[in-house]
C-alpha positions in Angstrom: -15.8 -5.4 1.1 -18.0 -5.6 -2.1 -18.1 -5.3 -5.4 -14.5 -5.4 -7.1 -11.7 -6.3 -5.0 -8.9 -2.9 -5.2 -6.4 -4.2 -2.7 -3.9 -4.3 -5.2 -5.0 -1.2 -7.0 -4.9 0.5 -4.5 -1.5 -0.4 -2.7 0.0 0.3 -6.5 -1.7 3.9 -5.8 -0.1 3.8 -2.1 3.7 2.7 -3.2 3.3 4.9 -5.7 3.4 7.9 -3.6 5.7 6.4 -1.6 8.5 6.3 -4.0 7.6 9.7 -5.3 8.3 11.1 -1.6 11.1 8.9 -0.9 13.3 9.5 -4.0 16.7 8.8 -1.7 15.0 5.1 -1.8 14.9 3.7 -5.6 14.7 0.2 -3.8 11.4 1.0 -2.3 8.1 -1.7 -2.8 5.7 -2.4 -0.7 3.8 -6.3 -0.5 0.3 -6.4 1.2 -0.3 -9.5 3.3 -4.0 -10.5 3.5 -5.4 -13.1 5.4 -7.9 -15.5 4.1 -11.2 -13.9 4.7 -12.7 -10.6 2.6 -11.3 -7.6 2.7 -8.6 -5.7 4.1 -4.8 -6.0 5.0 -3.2 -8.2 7.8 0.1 -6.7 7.3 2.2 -3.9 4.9 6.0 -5.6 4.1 8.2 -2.1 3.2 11.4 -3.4 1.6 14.2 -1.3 -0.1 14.7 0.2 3.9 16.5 -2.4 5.4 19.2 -0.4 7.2 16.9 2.0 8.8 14.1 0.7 11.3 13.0 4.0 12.6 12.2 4.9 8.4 11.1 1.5 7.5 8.5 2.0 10.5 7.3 5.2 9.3 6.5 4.2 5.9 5.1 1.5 6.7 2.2 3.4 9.2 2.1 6.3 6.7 1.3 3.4 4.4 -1.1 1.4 6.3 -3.1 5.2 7.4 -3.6 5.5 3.6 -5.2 2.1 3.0 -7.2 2.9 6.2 -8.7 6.4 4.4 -9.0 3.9 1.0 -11.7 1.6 3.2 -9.1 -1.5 3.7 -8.6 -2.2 7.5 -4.8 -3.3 8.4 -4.8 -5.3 11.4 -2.8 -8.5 12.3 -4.6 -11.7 13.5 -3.3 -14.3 15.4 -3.5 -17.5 14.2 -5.0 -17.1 10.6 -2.9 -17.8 7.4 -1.8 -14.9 4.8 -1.4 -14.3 1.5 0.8 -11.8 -0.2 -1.1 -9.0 -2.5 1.4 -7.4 -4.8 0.1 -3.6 -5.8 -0.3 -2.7 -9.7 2.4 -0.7 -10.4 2.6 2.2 -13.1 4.2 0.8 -16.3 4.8 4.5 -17.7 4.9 7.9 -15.9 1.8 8.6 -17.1 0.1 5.9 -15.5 2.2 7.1 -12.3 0.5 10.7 -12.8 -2.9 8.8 -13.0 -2.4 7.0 -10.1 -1.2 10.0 -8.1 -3.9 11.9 -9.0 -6.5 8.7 -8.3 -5.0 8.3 -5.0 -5.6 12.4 -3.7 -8.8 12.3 -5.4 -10.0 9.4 -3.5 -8.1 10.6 -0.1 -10.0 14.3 -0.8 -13.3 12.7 -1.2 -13.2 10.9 2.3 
């Protein structure tokens, strides 16, 4: 990856969504975990779905697909070391709109 690193920005984008189409889950969040080298994910952590495996599962592709589409590979590597990446979240429902609309803009243009 160059330039700016949009991990987080992007996952904020990507939980964003989430929790607008999973409303019956106000205890959704997602954590990215990122292993020490540039770019991309090594892992998506879905919390807030604990009871429900099958769910949790589903979100978590769904969410790892859209980081895919935003240019960030999510694959696991044995034997490296992570990090967590915690996404920017919206601090106002306008900056959730933003971020929605961010977020289908970038998916469109791919």
């Amino acid at each position: 990856m160059t330039g700016q690193d949009l991990r987080a920005l992007h996952l904020g984008w990507v939980e964003t969504f989430l929790r607008c189409h999973n409303k019956d889950l106000p205890q959704l969040w997602l954590t990215g975990q990122s292993h020490y080298a540039p770019g991309g994910f090594a892992f998506v952590v879905v919390d807030g779905v604990e009871d429900d495996t099958p769910r949790r599962r589903a979100i978590r592709s769904e969410a790892a697909e859209m980081l895919v589409r935003l240019g960030h590979p999510v694959e696991l590597q044995s034997r490296r070391d992570i990090y967590n990446i915690d996404p920017e979240r919206p601090l106002s429902r306008h900056e959730e709109m933003q971020m929605l609309s961010a977020l289908h803009s970038a998916l469109s243009a791919r």
